[in-house]
N, C-alpha and C positions, 0 to 999 in steps of 0.2 A: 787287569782292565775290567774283566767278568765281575768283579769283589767289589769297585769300585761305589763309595758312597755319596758319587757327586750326582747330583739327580736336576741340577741345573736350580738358578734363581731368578729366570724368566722365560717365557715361554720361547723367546730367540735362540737360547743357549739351550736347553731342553733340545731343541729342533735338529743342535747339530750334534748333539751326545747322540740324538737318534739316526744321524746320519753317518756319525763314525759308527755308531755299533751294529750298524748294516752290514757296514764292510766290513766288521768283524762277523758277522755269522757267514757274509759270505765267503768266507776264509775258512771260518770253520768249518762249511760244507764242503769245501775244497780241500781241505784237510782228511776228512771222513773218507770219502772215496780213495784216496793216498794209504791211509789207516788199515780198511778195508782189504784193500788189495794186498796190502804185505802180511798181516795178518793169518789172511787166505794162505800166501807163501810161505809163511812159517808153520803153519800149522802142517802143511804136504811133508816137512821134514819130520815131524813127529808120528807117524802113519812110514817111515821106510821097514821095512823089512832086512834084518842083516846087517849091517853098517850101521851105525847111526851114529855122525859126528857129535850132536848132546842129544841130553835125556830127555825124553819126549815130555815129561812133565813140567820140567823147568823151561821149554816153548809154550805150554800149555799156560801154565801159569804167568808167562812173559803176557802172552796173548791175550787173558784175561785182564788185565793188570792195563793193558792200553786201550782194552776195547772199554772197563771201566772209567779210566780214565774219560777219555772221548765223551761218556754219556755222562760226565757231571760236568765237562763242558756243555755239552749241550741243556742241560739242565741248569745251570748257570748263564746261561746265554739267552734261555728263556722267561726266568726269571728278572735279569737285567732290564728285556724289554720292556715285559710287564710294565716293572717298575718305571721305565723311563715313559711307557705310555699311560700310566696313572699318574705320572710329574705333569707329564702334556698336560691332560685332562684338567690339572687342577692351577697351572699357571694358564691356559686355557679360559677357565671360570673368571680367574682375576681379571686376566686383561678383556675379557665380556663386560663383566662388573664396572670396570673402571670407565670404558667407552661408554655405560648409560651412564657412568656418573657426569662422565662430559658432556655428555648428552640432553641430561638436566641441566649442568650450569648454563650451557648455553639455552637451552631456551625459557631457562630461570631470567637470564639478563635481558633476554627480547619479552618477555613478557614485562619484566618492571621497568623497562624503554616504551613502552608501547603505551602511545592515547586513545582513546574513543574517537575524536574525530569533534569536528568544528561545524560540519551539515552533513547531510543526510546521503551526499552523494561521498564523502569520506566515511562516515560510519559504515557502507555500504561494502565499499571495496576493503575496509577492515575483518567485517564481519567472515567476507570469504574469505582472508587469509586465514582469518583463526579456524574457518573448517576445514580449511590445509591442514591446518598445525593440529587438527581435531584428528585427523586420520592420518598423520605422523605418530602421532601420542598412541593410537591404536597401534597399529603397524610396532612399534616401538614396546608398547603392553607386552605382546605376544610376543617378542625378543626374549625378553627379560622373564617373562614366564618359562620360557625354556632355560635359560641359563640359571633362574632358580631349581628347577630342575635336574640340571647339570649339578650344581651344589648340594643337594639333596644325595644324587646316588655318590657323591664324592663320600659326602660324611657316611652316608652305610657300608660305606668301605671300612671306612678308620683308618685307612694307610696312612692316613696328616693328619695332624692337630686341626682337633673340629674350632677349637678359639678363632681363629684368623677367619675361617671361615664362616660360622656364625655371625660374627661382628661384620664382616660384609656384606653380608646379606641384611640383619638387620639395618646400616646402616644406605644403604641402598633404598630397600623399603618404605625408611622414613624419608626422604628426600622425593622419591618416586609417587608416594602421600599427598607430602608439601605440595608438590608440582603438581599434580592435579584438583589438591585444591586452590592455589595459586589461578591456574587454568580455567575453574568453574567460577570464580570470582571475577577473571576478567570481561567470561562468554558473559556472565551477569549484566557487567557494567556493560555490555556493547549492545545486551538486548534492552538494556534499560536509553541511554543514548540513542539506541534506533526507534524506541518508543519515542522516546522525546521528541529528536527530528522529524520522526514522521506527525508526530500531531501537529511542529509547529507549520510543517510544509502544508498541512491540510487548512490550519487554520489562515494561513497566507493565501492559500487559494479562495478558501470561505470570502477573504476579507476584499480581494480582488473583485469575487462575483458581485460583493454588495457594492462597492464602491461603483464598479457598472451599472448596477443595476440602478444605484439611487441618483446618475449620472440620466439614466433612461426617466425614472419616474419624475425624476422634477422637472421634466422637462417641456418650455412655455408653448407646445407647440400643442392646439386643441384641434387644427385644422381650419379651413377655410368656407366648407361648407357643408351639407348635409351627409353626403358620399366621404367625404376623406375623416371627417369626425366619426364615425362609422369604424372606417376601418383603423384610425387609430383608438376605440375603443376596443376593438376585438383583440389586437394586436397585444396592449396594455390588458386584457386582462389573461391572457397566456403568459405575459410576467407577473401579473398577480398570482399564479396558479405556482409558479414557478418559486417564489417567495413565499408562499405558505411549504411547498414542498421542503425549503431546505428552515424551515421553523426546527423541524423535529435534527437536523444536525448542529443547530445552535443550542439548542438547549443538553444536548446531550454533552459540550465542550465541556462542564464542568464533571462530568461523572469522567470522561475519559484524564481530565486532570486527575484527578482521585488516584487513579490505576497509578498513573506516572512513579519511580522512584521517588523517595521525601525529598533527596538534593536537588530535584526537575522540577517538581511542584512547588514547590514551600519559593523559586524563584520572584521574588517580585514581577519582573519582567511581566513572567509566564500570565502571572495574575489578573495581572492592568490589561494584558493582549487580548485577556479573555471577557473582562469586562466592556474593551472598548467595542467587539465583537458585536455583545449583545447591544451596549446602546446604539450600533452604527445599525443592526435589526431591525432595533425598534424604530429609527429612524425612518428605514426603508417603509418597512409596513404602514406606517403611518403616512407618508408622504402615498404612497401607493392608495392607502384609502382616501386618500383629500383627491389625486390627479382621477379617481375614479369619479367620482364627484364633480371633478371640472368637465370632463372630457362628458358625462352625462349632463351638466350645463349647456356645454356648447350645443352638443347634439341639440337639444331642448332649445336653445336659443336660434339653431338653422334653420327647425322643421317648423318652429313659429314664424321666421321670415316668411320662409318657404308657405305658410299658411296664411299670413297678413298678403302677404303679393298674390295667392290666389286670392281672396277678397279683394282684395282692392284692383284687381283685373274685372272680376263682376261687378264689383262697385262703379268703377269707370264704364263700364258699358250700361248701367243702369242709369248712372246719372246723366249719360251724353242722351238718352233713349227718353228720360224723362222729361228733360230740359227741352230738347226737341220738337216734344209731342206735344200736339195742339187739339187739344178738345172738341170733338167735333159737334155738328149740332143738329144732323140727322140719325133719329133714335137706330134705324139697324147699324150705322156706323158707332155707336155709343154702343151698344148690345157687343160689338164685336174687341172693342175698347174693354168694355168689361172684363171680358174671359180674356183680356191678354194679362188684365190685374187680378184674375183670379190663380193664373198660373205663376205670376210673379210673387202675391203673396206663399207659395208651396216653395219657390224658390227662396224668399224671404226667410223664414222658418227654420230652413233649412241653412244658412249662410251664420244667421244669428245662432244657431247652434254653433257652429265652427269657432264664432267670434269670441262668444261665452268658452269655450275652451282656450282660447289662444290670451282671453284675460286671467282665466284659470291658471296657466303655463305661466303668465308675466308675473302674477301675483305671488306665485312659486318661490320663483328668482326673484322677488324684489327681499322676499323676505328670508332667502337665503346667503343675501348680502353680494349675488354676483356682483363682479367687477362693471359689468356692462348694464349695471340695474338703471340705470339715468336713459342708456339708447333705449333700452326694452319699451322701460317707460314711454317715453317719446313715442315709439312705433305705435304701444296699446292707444295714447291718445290719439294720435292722429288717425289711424283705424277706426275706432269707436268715432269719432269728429265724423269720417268718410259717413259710417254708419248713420249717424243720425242724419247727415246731410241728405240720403237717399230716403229713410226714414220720411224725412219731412214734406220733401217733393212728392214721393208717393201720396201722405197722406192729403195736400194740395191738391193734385191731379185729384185723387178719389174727392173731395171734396167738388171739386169741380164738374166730375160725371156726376155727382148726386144731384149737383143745381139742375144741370144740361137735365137730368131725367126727372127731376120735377116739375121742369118746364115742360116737359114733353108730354110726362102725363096729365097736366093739368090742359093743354091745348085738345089733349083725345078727348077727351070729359068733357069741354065743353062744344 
């Protein structure tokens, strides 16, 4: 059993050579003690005195001859393990080896199973599995780094042919290679699909803001009067503000296509998205600078009402005031008449300023083609009409006090 050159042909059989030949030492230790003790008894018969049924030599040499015996079992018995635990050790190695080989195949096939992903919220939840499978493969490194290892002090053994061993390892190696670069090819493609996704999701957000935005700036609503034109220009150029802000992310869409993989970029698709990008920009901006334009029309068209209705508020009171007034014919009454058209011309002067501006304003707008150039019109002339209508009365009444005081003076004289 001790002699015995079967050292097992896998590590299952190995296991129970090593479990019989347990119970063969511990038999032998049991044996020892048995050995031992009779030994001892034989030897007290070699030591009598007087009598001696045999020759104390031939016990001697019996004794020696067993207790030798005994220690090349034992010495055979230690040898055997040895050997059946350098069998372990290297059926051991294999069935290691062979579990990363499996180990590879399988996730050799979940790798060449495996897509990128359709959007962004799939690339996503891919990404993390492969950083699972990223600290498997680690986890997995440092296995196999030991059980090379393991093969390592096997062959500085020599107890087995280094051939079988070698060529596993090798062969392991290359596969373990493969699969990592298999591995960095796919993390490749997933970082490249996550780029991709992510610009096209930013670009669909882009295209969102403007499609609102260009929703807001075209929009017919200039207000209704001085106060709401007002605050819908403030309001409008906070999205003005806000449209030149996202300039510098439209223009940037093409450098971040660049970055993109050549199969991401070089898409048709991707190309047209990016162009329509920019012209639905240019769209905005420009619509944005004309509604800037209208909405400071309207204003400019309110604050002119707003400026003709005060004239023509004084107008009407000047005209009711004129039309009214009746020239009188005693001079301190004329004297007092006077200084009421001295203070009217200061007022005068002052209105005709206003008026010359608010034609200023209409001449603006006429020639800027507003829509409402035909009412402006209208207003400027009938204002200007009011104008001279006051204009004229005035200068009738004055005409009138000049007679009344030349008659006046010419009666003190004589």
């Amino acid at each position: 059993l001790l002699v015995s050159k079967d050292l097992g042909k896998h590590l299952l059989e190995v296991e129970d050579l090593l479990q019989k030949h347990g119970l063969l030492e511990a038999d032998i230790s049991a044996q020892t003690e048995r050995v031992q003790a009779l030994n001892a008894a034989a030897l007290k018969f070699s030591e009598l005195e007087g009598y001696q049924p045999c020759d104390p030599q031939i016990i001697c040499n019996r004794v020696n001859h067993v207790q030798t015996c005994l220690e090349e079992l034992e010495e055979l018995a230690a040898k055997r393990r040895k050997e059946l635990e350098d069998s372990r050790q290297l059926w051991t190695f294999f069935q290691e080896m062979e579990e990363a080989e499996a180990w590879i195949r399988e996730k050799e096939k979940i790798l060449a199973a495996k897509t990128c992903g359709r959007d962004l919220s799939s690339v996503v939840t891919l990404t993390n599995k492969h950083k699972t499978m990223l600290g498997e493969l680690g986890n997995r490194r440092a296995l196999l780094h030991q059980t090379m290892k393991k093969g390592e002090k096997i062959l500085a053994k020599k107890s087995f042919s280094s051939v079988g061993i070698q060529e596993k390892m090798r062969e392991v190696c290359l596969r373990w290679k493969k699969l990592e670069e298999i591995t960095g090819l796919h993390q490749q493609r997933l970082e490249d699909a996550l780029n991709f996704f992510q610009f096209s999701a930013e670009t669909d957000d882009l295209v969102a803001w403007l499609q609102d935005t260009y929703r807001i700036v075209s929009s017919d609503d200039f207000g209704h009067d001085d106060y709401s034109s007002q605050a819908l220009l403030r309001k409008h150029r906070a999205v003005v503000d806000e449209v030149e802000k996202h300039r510098a992310a439209v223009l940037s869409l093409r450098k971040q296509l660049a970055l993109l993989a050549p199969d991401h970029r070089q898409g048709v698709d991707v190309q047209i998205r990016v162009v329509e990008v920019e012209q639905l920009y240019g769209e905005v901006a420009e619509v944005a600078v004309l509604r800037t334009q209208w909405l400071q029309d309207a204003l400019a068209v309110y604050r002119m009402f707003s400026e003709v209705h005060a004239c023509e508020v004084w107008l009407d009171e000047k005209e009711q005031w004129l039309e009214k007034m009746e020239v009188p014919e005693e001079l301190d009454e004329v004297e007092v008449v006077q200084h009421r058209f001295e203070s009217l011309d200061q007022e005068m002067n002052s209105v005709m300023g206003r008026i010359l501006d608010v034609n200023q304003v209409v001449q603006q707008l006429v020639d800027g083609g507003h829509p409402s150039s035909d009412e402006v019109r209208s207003c400027q002339d009938h204002l200007n009409s009011r104008w001279n209508r006051v204009v004229e009365l005035v200068e009738n009444k004055k005409s009138q006090l000049s007679s009344v005081l030349k008659i006046q003076n010419f009666l003190l004289e004589c």
